[in-house]
N, C-alpha and C positions, 0 to 999 in steps of 0.2 A: 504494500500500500504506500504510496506516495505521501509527503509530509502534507501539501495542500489537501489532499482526498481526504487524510485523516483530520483536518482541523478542521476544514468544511463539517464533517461527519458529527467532530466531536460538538462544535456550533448548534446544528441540529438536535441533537438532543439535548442541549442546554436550553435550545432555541434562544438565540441569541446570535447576533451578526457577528462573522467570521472573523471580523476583526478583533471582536470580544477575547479572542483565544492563541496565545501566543505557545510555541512549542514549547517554551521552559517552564510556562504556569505550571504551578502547583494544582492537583486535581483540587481538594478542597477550596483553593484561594478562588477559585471559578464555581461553586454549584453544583462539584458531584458530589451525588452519594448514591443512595445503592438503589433506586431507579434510573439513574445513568448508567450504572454497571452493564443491568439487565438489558436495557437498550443498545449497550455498546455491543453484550455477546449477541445477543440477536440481529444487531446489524452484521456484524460479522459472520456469523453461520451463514446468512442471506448474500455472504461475499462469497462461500467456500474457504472459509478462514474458521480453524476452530482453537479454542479459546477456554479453558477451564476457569471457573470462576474463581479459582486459588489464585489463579497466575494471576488471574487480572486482582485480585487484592493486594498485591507486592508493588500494584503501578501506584508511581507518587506524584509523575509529572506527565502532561500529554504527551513528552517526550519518550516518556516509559511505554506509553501506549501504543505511538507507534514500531519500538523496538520491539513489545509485543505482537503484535499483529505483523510484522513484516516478519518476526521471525517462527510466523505457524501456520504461514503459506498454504 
């Protein structure tokens, strides 16, 4: 996943304009919590991208996320 694709994405289910979300935010310091989670593995499964919700609890920053997600191709 590309870093644009994933901040678009991660915007979306903040809902909140793309600019809102910079790749070194901290998830908390933007509005996630654990209906952003759910929405992020589901976005992802719907990419062919799979994602245990462990791994995704170790992410701290959208940067994380997309290290996650690029690395479960």
């Amino acid at each position: 996943m590309e870093q644009t694709e994933l901040v678009n994405l991660v915007a979306e289910i903040l809902e909140t304009d793309a600019s809102n979300v910079g790749i070194d935010d901290k998830l908390e310091g933007i509005g996630w919590d654990s209906l952003s989670r759910l929405s992020f593995l589901a976005e992802l499964d719907d990419r062919g991208i799979s994602l245990s919700p462990d791994e995704l609890a170790e992410a701290r920053t959208v940067s994380d996320l997309l290290a996650l997600a690029s690395a479960n191709r």
